[in-house]
N, C-alpha and C positions, 0 to 999 in steps of 0.2 A: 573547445574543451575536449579532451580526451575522451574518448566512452571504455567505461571502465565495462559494464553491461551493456548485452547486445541482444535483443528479442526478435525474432526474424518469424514472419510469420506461423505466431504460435495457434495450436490449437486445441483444445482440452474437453474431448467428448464423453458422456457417460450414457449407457444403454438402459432406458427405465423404460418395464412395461412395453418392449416389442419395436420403442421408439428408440429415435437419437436425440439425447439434448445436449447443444451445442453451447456449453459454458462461456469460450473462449472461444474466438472467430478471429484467426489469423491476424493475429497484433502485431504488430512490430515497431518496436520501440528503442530506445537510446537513453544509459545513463550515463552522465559523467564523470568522470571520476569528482571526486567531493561535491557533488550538485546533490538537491535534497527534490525527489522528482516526486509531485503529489499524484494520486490519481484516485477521481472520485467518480461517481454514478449511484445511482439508485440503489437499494439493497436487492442481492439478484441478479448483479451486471455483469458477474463474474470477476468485481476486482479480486478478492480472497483468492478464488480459484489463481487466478493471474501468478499470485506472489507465491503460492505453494509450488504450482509449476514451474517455478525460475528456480526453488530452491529441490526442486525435483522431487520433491514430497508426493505429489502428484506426477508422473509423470506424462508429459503432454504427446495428445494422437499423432499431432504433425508439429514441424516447423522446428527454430535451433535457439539456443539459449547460450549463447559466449559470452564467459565473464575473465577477464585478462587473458583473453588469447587462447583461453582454453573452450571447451562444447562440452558444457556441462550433460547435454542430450546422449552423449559419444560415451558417458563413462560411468560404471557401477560400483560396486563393493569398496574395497578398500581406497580407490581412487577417489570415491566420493567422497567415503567418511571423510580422507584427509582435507576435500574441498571446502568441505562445509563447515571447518574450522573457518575459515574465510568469511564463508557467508552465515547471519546467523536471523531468527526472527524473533517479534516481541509479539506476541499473542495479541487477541482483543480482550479475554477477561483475564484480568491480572488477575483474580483467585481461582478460578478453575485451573489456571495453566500450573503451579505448584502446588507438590505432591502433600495432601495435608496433612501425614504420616511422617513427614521427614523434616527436618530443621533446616532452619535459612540457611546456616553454613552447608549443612550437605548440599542444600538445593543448588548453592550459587559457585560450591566445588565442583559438581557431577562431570560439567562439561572439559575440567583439567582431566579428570579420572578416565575419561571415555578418553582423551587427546594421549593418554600414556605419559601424564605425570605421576614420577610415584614420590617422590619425594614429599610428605607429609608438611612440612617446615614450609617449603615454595609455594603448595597449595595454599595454607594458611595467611600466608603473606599476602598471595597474590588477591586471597577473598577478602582481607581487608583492605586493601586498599580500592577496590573495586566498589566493598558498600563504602566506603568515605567518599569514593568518588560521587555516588550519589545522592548523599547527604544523608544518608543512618548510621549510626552509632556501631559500629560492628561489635564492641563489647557487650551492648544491650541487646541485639536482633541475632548475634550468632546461632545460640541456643534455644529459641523461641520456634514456634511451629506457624506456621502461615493463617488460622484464624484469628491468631489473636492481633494483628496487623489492620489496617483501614485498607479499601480500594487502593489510595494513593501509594498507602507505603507497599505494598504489594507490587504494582507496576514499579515503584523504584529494584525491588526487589526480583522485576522479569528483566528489569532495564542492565542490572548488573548479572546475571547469569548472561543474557547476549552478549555485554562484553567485556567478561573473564576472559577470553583466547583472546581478543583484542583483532576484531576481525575488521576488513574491511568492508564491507556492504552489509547492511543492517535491514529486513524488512520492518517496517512500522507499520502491525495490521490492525487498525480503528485501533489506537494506543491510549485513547481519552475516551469513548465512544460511553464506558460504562462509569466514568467518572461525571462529579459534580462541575459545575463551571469554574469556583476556585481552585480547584485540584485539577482540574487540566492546565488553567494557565502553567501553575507548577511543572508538571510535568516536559509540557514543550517547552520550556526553559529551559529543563532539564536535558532534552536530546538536543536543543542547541551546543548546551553546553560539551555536554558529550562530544559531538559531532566536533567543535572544534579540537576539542582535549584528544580524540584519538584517529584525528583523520579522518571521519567515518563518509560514508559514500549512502544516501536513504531512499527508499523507497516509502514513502506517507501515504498510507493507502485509508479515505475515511468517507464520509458521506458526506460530510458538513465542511461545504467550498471556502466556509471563513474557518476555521479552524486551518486549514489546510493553505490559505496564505499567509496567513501566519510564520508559517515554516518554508512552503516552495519554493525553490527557485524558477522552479518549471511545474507547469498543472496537465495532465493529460484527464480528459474525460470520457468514459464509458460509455455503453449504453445495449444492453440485450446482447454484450458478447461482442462487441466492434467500438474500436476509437471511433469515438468524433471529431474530436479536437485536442490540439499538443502546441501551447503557448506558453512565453513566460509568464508568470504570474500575474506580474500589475497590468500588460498588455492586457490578458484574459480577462480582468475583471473591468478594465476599463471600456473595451470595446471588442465583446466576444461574437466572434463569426456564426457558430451553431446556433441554431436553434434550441436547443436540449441544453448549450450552457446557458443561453440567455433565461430559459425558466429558470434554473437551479438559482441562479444570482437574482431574480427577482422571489424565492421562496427564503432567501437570506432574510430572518424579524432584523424589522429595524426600532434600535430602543426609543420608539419615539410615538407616544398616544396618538399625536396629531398629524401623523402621514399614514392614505391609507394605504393599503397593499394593491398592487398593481393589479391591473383586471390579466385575469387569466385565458390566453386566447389558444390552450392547450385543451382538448377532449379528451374522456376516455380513458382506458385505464392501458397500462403496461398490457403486448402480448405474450405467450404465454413462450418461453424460451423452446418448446418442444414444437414448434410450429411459428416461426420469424415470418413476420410480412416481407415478402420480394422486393427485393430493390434495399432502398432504404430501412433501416427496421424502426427510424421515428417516424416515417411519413406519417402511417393509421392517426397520428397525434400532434402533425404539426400543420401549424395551418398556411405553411409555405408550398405545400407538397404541390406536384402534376402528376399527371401522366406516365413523364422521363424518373420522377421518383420510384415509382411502382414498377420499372420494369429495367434499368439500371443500377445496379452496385455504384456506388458513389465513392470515388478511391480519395484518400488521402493524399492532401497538395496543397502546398504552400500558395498564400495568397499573400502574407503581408512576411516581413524580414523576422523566419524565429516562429512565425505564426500557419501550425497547418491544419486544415479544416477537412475532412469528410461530410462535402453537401451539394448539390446542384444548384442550388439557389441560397450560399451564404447571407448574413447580416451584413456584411461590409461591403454591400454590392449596392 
């Protein structure tokens, strides 16, 4: 598969209180063109960070971000603006993200307006067929202001402002997280649907490992600012090398009274991002750790076909 996006050791630091916290610890990553790549971690692990610095919102301390041959790291002002018709994101709270002063049609036009369409007629076109795309009445929701709307229709409503330009790479950041369990099923339907209807290339950034195969083609998992692991999905969930994924998939509820939850053989709580344990930053909490943990970086490497692990002492061993 093509990698449409290209993440080369990224790095995304911020200076609080005399210190350094290192959000983002030299990732580098691979999307495909139309692959839907999950990536999840604990809250804190710097995915958010991750996807702001790819769309240069943040812009990252070290390392390069190519998206179709271009280094997004390399280019400002006007060069950007015009990129970032390309690339676009879907918030996490679909009601904080629109302006609740302004109406769905303005909200879900802005981005024609900012790209230098003037032609009034095309906008309108193009906004309806945008909310039709994703299943609201553009007659009824045009002139309507965003509280009078549900969570769900809201996120439809973040889901068609990203793709009014009709972009290719889409971030999806926690896109259900603030929704109910039936309205998310909706929803990931919905950027299924999407995703086939306009080509789209994802990036599914959530917490919640079952939501998230759901959707992935591919799962990369976090943890204090470092990959751990980058597998296909059912491989991942079937037989996951990490330690750090192996909890997540045993903190998966299983709907069922009569199984109990797996003992937990993890201590301890998350350190603190402004002070990472050396070596490994799960060792403090895994009970695989040595020695060789605490005082080597443990690099990302392929152990099975598709499947790469950052650990000294993987599960598949």
């Amino acid at each position: 598969m093509t990698a449409l996006l290209s993440i080369e050791n990224l790095t995304v630091e911020y200076a609080i209180g005399g210190k350094t916290l290192s959000a983002v610890s030299g990732v580098s990553l691979q999307v495909g063109r139309g692959e839907t790549l999950g990536l999840v971690g604990e809250s804190g692990c710097g995915k958010s960070t991750l996807g702001r610095a790819v769309l240069q919102l943040r812009r990252p301390t070290a390392g390069k971000v190519t998206f179709d041959g271009t280094e997004l790291t390399g280019i400002d002002g006007e060069a950007m603006r015009r990129m970032r018709r390309r690339l676009q994101l879907i918030f996490q709270d679909p009601i904080a993200s629109l302006n609740p002063r302004r109406c769905v049609g303005d909200i879900v036009a802005e981005p024609l307006i900012i790209a230098g369409i003037k032609d009034k007629a095309e906008r309108a076109a193009r906004v309806r067929e945008v909310l039709t795309a994703v299943g609201l009445d553009a007659d009824l929701v045009t002139g309507r202001l965003p509280h009078e709307f549900s969570g769900g229709q809201c996120q439809r409503i973040s889901i068609a402002r990203a793709l009014i330009l009709e972009p290719q790479f889409v971030i999806c950041d926690e896109p259900v997280s603030a929704l109910d369990v039936s309205i998310r099923a909706q929803i990931l339907n919905l950027l299924e649907d999407m995703k086939r209807r306009y080509g789209l290339t994802l990036l599914f950034i959530a917490h919640d490992l079952a939501v998230v195969k759901a959707v992935s083609d591919r799962i990369a998992v976090m943890y204090l600012g470092k990959l751990c692991e980058v597998a296909p999905s059912e491989q991942l969930f079937r037989r996951p090398a990490h330690p750090y994924t192996a909890l997540l998939l045993e903190a998966i509820p299983v709907p069922d009274p009569t199984v109990r939850p797996a003992a937990n053989l993890v201590v301890g709580e998350p350190p603190s991002p402004l002070d990472p344990p050396s070596g490994c930053r799960f060792r403090t909490r895994c009970p695989r750790a040595d020695a060789r943990c605490a005082s080597e970086v443990p690099k990302l490497r392929e152990i099975n076909a598709g499947q790469f692990v950052a650990c000294h002492h993987p599960l598949t061993n």
